[in-house]
N, C-alpha and C positions, 0 to 999 in steps of 0.2 A: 870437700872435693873441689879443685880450680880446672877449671878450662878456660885454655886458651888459643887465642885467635892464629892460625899459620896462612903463611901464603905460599902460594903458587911459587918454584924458584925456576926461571928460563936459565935453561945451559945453552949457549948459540956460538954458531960457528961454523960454515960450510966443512972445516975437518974430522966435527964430531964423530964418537962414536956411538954406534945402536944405543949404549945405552942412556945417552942422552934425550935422548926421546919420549923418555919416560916423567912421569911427574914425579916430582920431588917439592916438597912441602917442607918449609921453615918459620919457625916463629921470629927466630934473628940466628943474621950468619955472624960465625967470630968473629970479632975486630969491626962490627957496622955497628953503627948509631943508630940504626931505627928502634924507632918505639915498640916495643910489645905489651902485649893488653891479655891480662887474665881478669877472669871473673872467675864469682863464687856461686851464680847461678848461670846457667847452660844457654837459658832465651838471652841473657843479655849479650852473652858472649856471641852468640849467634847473630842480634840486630847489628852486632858491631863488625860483622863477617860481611852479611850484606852493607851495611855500610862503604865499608871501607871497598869491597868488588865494584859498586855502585862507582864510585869518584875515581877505582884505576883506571886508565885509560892504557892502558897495556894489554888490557885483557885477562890480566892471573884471576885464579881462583881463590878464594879463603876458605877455611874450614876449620872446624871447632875439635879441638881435642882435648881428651879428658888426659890430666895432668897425675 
């Protein structure tokens, strides 16, 4: 089983709509180059959720899903 690590994705915009406001969670969006991180055990996946919450300065959340 892999899990892996998603983050928090901000929709912004003074025109949004309602449904923007909701969380939405991504491992990687199409066409980005960021890095994604699976693991094959859940704790690691996890230190690297906090990890990585720890050092955004943004504020997103991480969270660990089973793949």
């Amino acid at each position: 089983m892999t899990w892996i690590v998603v983050k928090q994705y901000f929709i912004t915009g003074s025109n949004d709509p309602d449904w923007a406001t909701q969380t939405h969670m991504w491992a990687q969006l199409s066409g980005s180059d960021t890095q994604t991180y699976s693991y094959d055990d859940e704790q690691e996946a996890w230190e690297k959720a906090v990890e990585l919450q720890s050092a955004d300065s943004t504020g997103r959340k991480y969270r660990v899903v089973k793949q």
